[in-house]
DSSP file (Angstrom, degrees, kcal/mol; ACC not computed):
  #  RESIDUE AA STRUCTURE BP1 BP2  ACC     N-H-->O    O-->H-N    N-H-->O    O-->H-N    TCO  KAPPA ALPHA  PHI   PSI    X-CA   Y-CA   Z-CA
    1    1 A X              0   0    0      0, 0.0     2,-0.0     0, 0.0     0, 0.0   0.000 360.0 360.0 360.0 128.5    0.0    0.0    0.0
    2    2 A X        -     0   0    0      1,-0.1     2,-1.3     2,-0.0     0, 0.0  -0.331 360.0-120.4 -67.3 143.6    1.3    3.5   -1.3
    3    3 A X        -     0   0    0     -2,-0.0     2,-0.9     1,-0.0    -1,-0.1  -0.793  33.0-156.2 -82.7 108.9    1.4    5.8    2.0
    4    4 A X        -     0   0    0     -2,-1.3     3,-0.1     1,-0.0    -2,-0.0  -0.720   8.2-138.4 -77.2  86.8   -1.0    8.9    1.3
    5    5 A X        -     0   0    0     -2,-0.9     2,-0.5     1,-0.1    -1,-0.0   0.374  29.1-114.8 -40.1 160.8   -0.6   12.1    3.0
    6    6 A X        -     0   0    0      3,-0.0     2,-0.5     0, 0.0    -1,-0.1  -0.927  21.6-129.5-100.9 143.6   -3.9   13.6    4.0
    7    7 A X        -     0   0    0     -2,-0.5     3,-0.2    -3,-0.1    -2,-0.0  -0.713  25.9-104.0-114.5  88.2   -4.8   16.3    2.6
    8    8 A X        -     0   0    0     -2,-0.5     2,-0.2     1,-0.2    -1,-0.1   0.665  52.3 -96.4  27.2 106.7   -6.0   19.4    4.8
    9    9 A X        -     0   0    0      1,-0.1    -1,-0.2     3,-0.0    -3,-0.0  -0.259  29.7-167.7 -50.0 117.4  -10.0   19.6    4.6
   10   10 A X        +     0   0    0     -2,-0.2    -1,-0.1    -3,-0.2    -2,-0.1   0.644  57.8 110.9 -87.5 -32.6  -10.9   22.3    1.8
   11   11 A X  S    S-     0   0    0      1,-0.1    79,-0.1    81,-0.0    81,-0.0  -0.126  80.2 -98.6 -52.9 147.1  -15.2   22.0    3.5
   12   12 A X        -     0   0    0     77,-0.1     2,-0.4     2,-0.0    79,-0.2  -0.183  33.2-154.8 -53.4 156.7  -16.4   24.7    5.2
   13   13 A X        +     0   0    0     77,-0.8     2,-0.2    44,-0.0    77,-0.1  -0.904  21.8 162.0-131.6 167.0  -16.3   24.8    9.1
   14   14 A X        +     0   0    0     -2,-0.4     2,-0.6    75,-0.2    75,-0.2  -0.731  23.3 145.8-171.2  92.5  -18.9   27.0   11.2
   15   15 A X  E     -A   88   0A   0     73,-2.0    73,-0.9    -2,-0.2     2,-0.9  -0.880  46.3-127.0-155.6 157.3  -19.0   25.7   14.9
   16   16 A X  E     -A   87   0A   0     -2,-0.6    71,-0.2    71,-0.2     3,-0.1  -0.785  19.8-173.1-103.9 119.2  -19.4   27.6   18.0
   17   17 A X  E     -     0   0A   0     69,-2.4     2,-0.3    -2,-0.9    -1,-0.2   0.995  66.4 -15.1 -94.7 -78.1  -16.6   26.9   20.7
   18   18 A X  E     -     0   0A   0     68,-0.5    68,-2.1     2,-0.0     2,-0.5  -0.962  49.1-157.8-145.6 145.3  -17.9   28.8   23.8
   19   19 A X  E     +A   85   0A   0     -2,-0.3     2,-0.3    66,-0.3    66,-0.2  -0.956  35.9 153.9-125.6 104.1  -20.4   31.3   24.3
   20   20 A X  E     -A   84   0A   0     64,-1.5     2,-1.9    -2,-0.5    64,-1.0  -0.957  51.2 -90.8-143.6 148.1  -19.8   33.4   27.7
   21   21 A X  E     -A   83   0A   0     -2,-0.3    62,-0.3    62,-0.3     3,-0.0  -0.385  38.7-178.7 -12.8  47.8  -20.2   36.5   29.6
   22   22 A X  E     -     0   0A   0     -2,-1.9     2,-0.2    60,-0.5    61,-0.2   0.854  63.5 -13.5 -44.9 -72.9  -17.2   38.7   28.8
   23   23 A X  E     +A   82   0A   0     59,-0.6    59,-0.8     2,-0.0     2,-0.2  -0.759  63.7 169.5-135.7 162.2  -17.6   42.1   30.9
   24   24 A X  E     +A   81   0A   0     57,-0.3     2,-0.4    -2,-0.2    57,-0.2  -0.690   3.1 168.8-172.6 133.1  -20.8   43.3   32.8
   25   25 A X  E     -A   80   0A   0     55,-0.9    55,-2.4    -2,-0.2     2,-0.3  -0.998  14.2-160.6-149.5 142.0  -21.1   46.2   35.2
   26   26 A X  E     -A   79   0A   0     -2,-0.4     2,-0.4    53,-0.2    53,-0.2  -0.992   8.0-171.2-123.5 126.8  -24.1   48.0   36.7
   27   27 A X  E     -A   78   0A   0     51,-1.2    51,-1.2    -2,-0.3     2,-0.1  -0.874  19.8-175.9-115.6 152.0  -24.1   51.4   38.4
   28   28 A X    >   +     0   0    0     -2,-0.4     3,-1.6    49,-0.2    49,-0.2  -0.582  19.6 172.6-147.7  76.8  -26.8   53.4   40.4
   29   29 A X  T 3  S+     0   0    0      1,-0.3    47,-0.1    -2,-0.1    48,-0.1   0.780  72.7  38.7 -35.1 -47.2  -24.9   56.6   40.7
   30   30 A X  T 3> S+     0   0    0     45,-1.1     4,-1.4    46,-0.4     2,-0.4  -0.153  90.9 159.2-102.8  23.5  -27.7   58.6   42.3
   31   31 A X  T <4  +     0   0    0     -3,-1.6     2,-0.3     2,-0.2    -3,-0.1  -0.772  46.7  29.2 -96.6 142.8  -29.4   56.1   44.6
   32   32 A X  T >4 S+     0   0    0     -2,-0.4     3,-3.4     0, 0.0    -2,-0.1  -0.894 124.7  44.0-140.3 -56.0  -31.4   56.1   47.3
   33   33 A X  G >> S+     0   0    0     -2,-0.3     3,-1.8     1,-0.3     4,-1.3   0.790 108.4  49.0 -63.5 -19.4  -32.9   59.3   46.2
   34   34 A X  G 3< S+     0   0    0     -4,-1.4    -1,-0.3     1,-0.3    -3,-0.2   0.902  97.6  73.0 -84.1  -1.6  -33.5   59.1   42.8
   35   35 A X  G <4 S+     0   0    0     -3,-3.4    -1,-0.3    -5,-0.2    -2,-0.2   0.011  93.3  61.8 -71.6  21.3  -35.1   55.7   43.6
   36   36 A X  T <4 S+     0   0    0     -3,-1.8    -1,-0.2    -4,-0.1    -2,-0.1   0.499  77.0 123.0 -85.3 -33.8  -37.8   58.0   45.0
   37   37 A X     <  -     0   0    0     -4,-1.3     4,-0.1    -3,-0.1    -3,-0.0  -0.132  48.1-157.8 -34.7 131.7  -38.8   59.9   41.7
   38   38 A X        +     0   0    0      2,-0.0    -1,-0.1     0, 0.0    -4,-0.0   0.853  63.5  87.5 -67.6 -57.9  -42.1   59.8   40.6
   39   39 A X  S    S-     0   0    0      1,-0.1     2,-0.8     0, 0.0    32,-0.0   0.243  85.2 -96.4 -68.7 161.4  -41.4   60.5   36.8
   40   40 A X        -     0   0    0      1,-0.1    -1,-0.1    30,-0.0    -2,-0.0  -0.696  39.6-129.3 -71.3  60.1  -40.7   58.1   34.0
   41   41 A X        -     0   0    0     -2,-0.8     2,-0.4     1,-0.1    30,-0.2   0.440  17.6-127.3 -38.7 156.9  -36.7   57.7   33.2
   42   42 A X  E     -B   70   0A   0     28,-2.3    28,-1.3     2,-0.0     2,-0.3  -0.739  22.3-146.2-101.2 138.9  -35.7   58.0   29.9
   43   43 A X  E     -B   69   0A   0     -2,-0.4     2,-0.3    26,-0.2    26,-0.2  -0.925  14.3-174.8-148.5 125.0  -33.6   55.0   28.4
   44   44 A X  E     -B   68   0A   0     24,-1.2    24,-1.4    -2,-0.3     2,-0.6  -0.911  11.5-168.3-112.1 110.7  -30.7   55.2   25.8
   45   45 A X  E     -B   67   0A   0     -2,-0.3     2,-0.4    22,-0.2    22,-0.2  -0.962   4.9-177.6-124.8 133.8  -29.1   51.6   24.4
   46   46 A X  E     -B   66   0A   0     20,-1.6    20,-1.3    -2,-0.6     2,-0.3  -0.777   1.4-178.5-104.2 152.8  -26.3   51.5   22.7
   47   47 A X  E     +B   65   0A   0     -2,-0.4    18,-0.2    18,-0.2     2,-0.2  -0.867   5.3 179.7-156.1 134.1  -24.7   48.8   21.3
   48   48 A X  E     -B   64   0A   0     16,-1.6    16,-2.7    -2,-0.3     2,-0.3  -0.621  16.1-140.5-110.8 175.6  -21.4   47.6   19.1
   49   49 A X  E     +B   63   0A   0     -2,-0.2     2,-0.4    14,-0.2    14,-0.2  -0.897  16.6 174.8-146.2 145.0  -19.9   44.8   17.8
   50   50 A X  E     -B   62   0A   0     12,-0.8    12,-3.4    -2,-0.3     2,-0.3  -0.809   4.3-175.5-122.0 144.0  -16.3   43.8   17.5
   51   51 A X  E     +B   61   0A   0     -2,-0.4     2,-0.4    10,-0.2    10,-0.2  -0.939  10.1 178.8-137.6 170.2  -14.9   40.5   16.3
   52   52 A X  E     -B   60   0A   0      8,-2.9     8,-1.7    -2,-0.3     2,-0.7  -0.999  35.6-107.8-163.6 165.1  -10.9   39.4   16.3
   53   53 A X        +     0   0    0     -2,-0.4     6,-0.2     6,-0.2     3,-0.1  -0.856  33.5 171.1 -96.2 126.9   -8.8   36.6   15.4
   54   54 A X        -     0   0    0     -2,-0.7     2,-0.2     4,-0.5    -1,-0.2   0.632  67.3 -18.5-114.1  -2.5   -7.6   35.0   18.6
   55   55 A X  S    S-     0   0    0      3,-0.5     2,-0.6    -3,-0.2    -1,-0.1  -0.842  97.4 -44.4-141.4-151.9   -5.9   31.9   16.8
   56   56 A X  S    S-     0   0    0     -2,-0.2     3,-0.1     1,-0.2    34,-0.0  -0.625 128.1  -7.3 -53.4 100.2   -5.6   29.9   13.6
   57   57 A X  S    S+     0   0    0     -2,-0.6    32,-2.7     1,-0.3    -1,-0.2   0.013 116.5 121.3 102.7 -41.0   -9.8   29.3   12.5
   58   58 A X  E     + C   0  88A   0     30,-0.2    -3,-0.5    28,-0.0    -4,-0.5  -0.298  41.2 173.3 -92.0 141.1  -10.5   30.9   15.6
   59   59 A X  E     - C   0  87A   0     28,-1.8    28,-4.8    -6,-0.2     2,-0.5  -0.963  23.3-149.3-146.8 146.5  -12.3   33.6   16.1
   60   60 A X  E     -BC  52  86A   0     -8,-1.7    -8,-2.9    -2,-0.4     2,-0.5  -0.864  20.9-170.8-104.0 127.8  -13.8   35.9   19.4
   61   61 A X  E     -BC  51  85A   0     24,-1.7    24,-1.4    -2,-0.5   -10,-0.2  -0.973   4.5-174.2-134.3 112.7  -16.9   37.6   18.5
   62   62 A X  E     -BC  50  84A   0    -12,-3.4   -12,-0.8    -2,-0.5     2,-0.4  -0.708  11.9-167.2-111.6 159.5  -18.4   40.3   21.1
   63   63 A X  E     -BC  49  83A   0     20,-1.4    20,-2.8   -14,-0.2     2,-0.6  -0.966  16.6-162.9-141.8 143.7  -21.8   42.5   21.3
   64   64 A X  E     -BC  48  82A   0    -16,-2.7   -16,-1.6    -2,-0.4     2,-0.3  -0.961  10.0-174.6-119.9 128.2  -22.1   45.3   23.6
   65   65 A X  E     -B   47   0A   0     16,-2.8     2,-0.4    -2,-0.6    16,-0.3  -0.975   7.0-165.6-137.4 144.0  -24.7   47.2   25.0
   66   66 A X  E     -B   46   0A   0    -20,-1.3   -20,-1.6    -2,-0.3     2,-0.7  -0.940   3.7-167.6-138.2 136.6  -25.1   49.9   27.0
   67   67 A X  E     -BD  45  79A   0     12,-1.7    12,-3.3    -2,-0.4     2,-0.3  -0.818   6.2-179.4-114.7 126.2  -27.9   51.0   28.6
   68   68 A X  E     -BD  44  78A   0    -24,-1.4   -24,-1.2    -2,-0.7     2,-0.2  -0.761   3.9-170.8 -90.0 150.1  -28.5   54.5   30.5
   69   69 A X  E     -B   43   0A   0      8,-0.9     2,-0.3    -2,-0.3     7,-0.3  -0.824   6.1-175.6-126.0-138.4  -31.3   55.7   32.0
   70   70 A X  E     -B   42   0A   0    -28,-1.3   -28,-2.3    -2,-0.2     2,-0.3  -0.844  23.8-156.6 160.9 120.0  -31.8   58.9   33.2
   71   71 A X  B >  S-E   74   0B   0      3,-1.5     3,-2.0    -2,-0.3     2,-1.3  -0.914  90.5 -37.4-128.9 102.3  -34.6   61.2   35.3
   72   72 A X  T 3  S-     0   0    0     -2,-0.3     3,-0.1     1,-0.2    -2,-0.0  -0.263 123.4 -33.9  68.4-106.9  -33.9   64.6   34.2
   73   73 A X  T 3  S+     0   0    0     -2,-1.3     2,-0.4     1,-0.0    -1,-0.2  -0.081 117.3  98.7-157.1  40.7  -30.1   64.8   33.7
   74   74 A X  B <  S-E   71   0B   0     -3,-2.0    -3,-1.5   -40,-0.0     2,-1.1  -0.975  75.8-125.2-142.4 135.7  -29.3   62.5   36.5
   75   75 A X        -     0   0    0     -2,-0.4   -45,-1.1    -5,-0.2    -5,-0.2  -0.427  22.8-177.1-102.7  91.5  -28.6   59.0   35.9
   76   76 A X  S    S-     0   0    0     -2,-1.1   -46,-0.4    -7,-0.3    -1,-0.2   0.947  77.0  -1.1 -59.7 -73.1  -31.0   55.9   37.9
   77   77 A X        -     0   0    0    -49,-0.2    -8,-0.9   -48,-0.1     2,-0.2  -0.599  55.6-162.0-126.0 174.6  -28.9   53.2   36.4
   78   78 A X  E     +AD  27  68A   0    -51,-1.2   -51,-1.2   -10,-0.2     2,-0.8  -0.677  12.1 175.7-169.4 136.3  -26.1   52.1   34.0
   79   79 A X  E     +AD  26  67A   0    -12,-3.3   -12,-1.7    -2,-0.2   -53,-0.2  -0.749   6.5 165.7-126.0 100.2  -25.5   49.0   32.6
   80   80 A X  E     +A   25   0A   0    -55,-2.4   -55,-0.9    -2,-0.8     2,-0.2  -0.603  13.4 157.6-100.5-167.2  -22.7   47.9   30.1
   81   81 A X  E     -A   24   0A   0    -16,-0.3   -16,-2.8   -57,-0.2     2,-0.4  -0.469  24.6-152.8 156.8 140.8  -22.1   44.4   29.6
   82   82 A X  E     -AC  23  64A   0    -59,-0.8   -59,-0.6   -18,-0.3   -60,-0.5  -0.971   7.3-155.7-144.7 140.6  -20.5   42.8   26.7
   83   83 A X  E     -AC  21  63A   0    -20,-2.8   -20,-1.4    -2,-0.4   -62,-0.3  -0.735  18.0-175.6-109.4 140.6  -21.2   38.8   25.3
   84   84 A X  E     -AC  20  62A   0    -64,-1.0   -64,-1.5    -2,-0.3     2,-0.4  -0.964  14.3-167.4-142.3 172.1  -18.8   36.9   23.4
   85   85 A X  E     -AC  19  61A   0    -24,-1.4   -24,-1.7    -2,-0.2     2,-0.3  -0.846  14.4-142.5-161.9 144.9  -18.3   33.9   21.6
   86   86 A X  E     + C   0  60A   0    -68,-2.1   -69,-2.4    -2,-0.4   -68,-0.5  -0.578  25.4 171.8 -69.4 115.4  -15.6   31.8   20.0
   87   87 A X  E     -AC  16  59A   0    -28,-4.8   -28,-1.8    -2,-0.3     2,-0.4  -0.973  28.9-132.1-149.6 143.0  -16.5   30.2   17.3
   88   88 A X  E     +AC  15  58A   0    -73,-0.9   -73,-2.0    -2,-0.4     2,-0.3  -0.758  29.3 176.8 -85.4 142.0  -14.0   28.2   14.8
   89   89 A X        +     0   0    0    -32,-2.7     2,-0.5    -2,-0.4     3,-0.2  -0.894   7.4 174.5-142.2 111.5  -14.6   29.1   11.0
   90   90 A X        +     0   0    0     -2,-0.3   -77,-0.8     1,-0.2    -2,-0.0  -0.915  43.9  13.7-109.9 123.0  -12.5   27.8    8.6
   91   91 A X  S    S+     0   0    0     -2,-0.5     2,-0.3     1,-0.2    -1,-0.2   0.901  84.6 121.7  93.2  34.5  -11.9   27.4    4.7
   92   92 A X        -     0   0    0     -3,-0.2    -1,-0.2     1,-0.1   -81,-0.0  -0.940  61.2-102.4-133.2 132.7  -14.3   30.4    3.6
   93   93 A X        -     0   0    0     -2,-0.3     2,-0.1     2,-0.1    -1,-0.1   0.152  24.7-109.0 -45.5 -70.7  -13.4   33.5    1.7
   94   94 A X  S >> S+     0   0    0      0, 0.0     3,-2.5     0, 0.0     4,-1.9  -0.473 121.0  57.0 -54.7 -66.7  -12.8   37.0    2.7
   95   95 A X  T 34 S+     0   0    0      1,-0.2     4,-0.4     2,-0.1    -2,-0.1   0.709 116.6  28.6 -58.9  -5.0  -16.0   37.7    1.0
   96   96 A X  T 34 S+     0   0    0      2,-0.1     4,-0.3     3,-0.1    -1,-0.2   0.164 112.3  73.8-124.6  27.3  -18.4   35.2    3.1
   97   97 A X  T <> S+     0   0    0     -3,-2.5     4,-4.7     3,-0.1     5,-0.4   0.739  96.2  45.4 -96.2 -56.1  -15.9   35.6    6.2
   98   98 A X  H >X S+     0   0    0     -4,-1.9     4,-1.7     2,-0.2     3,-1.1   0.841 106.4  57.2 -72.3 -47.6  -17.1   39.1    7.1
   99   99 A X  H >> S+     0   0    0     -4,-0.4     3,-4.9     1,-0.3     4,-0.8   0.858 117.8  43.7   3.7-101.8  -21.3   38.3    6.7
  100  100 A X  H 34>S+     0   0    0      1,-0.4     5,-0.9    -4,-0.3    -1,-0.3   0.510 116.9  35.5 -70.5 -15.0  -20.5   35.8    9.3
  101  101 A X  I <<>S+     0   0    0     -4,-4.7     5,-0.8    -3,-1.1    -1,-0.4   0.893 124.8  43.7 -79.7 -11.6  -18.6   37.1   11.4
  102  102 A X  I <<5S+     0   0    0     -3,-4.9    -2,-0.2    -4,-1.7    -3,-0.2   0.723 137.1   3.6 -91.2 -22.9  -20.5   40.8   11.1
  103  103 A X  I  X5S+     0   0    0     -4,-0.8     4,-1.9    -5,-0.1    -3,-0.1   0.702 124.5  56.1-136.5 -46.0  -24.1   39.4   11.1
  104  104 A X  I  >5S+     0   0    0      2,-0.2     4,-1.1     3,-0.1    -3,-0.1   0.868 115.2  39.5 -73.6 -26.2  -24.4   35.4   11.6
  105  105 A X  I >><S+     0   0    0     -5,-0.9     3,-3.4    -6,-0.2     4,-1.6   0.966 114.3  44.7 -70.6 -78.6  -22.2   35.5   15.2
  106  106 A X  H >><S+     0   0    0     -5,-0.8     4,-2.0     1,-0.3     3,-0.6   0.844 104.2  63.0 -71.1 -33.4  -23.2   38.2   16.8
  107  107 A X  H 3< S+     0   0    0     -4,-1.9     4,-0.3     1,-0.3    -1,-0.3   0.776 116.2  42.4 -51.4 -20.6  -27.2   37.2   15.9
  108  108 A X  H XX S+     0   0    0     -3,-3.4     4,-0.6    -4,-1.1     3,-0.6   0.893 113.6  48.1 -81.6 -43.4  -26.1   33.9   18.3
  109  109 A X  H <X S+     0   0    0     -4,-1.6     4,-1.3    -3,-0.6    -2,-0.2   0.863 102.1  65.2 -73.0 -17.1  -24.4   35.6   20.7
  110  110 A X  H 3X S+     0   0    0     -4,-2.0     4,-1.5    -5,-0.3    -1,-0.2   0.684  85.2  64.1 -99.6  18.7  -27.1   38.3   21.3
  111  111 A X  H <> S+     0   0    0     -3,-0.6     4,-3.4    -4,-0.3    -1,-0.2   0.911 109.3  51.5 -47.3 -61.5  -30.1   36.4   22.8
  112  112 A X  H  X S+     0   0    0     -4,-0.6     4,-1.5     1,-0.2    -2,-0.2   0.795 106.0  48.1 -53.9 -41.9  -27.4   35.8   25.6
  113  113 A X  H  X S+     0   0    0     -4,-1.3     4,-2.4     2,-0.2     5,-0.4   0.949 114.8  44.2 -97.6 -53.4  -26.4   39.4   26.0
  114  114 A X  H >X S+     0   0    0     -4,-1.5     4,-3.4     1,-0.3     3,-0.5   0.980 115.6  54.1 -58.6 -51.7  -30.6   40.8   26.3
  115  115 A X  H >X S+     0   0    0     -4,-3.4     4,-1.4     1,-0.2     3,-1.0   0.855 115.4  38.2 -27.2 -64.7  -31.1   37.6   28.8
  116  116 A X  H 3X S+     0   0    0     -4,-1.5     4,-2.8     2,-0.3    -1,-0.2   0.730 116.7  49.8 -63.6 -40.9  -28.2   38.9   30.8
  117  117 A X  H <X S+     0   0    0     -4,-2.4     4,-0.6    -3,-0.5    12,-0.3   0.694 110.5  49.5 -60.9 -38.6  -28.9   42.6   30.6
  118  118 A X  H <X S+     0   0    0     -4,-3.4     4,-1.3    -3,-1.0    -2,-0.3   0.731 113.1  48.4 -98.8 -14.9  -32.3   42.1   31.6
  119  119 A X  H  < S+     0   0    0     -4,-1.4     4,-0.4    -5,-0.3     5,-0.2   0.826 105.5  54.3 -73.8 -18.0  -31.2   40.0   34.6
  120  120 A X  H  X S+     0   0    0     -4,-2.8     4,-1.8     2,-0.2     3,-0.2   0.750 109.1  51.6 -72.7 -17.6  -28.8   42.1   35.8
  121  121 A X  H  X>S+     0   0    0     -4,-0.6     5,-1.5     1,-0.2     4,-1.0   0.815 111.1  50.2 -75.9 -42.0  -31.5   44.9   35.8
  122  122 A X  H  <5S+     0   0    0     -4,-1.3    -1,-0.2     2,-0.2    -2,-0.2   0.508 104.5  49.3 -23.8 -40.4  -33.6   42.8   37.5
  123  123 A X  H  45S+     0   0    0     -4,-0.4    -2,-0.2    -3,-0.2    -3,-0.2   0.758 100.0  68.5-108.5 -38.9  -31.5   41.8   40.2
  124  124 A X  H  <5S-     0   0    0     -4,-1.8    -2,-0.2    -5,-0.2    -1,-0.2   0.921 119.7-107.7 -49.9 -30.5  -30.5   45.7   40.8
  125  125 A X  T  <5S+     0   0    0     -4,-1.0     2,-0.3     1,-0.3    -3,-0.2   0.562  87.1 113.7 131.1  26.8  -34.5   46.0   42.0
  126  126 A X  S   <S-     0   0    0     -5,-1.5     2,-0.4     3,-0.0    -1,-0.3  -0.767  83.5 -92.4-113.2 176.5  -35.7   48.0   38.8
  127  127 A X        -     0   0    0     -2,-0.3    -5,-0.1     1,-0.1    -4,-0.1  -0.570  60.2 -95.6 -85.8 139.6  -38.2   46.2   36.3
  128  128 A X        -     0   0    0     -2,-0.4     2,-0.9    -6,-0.2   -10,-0.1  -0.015  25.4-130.9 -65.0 168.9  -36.0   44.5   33.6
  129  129 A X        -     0   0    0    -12,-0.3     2,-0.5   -11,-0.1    -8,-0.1  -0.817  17.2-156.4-111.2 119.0  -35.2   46.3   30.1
  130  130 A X        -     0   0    0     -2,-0.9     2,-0.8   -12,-0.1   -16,-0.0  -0.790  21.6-137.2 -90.4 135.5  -35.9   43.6   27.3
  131  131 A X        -     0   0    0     -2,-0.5     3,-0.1     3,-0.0   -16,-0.1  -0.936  23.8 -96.3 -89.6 115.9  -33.6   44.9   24.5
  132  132 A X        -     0   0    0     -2,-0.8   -18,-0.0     1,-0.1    -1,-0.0  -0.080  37.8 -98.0 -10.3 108.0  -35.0   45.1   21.0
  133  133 A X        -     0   0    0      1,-0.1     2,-0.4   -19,-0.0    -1,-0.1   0.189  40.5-143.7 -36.3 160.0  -34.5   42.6   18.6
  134  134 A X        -     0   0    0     -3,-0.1     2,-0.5   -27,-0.1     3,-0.1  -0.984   5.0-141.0-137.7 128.1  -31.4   43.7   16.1
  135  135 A X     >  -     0   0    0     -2,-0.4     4,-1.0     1,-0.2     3,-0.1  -0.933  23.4-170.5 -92.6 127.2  -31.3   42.9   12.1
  136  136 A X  H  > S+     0   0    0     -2,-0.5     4,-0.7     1,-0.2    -1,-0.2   0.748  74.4  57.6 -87.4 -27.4  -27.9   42.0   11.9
  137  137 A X  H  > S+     0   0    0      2,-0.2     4,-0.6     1,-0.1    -1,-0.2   0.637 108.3  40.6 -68.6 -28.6  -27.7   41.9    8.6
  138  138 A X  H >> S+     0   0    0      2,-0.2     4,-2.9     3,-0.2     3,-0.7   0.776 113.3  55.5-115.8 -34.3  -28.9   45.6    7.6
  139  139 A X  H 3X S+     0   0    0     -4,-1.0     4,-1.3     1,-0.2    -2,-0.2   0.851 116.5  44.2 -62.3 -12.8  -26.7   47.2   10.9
  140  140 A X  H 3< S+     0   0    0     -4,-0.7     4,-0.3     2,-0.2    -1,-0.2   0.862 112.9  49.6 -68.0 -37.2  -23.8   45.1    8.7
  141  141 A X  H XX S+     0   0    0     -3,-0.7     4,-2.5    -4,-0.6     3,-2.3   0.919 111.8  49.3-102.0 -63.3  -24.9   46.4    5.6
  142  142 A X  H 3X S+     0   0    0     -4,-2.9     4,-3.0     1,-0.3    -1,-0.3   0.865 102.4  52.7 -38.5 -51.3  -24.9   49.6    6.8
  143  143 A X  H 3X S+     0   0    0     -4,-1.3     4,-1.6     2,-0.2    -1,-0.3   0.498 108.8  63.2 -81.0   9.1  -21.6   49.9    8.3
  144  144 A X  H <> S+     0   0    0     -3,-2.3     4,-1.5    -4,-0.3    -2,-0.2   0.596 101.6  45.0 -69.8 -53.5  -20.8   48.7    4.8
  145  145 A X  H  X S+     0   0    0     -4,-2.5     4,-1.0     2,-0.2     5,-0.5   0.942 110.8  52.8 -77.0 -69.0  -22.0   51.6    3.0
  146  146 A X  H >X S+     0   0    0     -4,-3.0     3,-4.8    -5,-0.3     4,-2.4   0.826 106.1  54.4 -56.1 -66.0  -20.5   54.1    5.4
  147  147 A X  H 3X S+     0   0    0     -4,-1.6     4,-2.0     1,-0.4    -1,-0.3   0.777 114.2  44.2 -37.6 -48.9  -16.9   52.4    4.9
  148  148 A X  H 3< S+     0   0    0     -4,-1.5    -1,-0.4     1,-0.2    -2,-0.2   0.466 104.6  55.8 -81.1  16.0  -17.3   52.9    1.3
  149  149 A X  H << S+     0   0    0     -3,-4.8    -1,-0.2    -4,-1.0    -2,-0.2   0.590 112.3  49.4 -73.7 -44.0  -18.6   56.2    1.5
  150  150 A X  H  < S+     0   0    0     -4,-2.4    -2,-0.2    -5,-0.5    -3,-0.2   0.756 108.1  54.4 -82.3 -23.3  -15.2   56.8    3.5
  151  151 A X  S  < S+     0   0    0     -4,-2.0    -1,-0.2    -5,-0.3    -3,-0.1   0.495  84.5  99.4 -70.3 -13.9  -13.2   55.2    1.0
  152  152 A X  S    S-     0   0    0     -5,-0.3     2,-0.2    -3,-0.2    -3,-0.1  -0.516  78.6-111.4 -88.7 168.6  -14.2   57.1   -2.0
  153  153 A X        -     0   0    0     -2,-0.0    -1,-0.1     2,-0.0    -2,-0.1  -0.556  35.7-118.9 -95.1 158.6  -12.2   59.7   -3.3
  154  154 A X        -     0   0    0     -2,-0.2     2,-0.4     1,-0.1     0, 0.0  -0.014  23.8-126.1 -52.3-173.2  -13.8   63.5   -2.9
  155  155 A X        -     0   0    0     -3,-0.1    -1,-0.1     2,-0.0    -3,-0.0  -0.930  20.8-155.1-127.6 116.9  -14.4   65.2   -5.8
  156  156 A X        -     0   0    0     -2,-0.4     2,-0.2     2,-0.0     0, 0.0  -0.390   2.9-160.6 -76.4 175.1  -12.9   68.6   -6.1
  157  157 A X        -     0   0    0      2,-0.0     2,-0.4     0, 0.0    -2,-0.0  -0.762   8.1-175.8-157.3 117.1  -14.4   70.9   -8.2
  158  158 A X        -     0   0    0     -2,-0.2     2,-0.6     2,-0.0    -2,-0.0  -0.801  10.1-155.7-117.9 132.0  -12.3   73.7   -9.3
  159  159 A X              0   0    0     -2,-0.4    -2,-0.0     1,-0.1     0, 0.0  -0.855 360.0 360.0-121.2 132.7  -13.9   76.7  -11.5
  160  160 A X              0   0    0     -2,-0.6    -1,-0.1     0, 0.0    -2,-0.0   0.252 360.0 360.0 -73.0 360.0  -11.4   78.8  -13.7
């Protein structure tokens, strides 16, 4: 029998390593007394996402949110907390590498993140803050368009 090398799998790979709890921190700058307010805070969430290579295949994929809210110009709570997950991806081009990491990751990892967000709000004594569902695909799409908006060249326009 001839010895045959193996030859390094050419299939796609997609698989989700660990999905955890990066960073999470809750503040209630202003308590006891603004826990006394009658009025209706106002509530701001922001949220990113960041992805990186942390080996060969491997990749860490985070979403963050932070949520203010805010009686007046003084601040009941504030909550950042950021979800990640590892997930190996292998053998796929540049062009179908960013889609998945920019829209198919985080849309697994951020179920976890609202869960978390809204328990941690919870367990501070306020009623929890369900976060909005997110199309990952058009906030991708989006930040897609801007980069090439910033990439194009100006156009001067000179008149003689």
């Amino acid at each position: 029998m001839a010895d045959e090398q193996q030859q390094p799998s050419t299939e796609p790979v997609f698989q989700i390593q660990r999905v955890y709890l990066k960073e999470a921190s809750l503040e209630q700058p202003n308590s006891p007394a603004i826990l006394l307010e009658q009025e209706q805070p106002s509530v701001d969430i922001q949220l990113g996402v960041e992805a990186g290579n942390v080996a060969d295949g491997v990749f860490e994929v985070s979403v963050t949110a932070t949520v203010t809210t805010t009686i007046k110009d003084k601040t009941v709570f504030l909550v950042e907390a950021k979800q990640a997950g590892i997930f190996e991806i292998r053998n796929l081009s540049a062009e179908q590498m960013n889609p998945i990491l920019g829209i198919a990751c985080p849309q697994i990892v951020y179920p976890y993140l609202r869960g978390n967000v809204a328990d941690l709000v919870t367990r501070a004594g306020f009623p929890p803050v369900h976060l909005a569902e997110i199309n990952f695909q058009a906030m991708y799409e989006r930040q897609q368009a801007e980069l090439a908006q910033a990439a194009a060249p100006s156009q001067i326009i000179t008149t003689a």
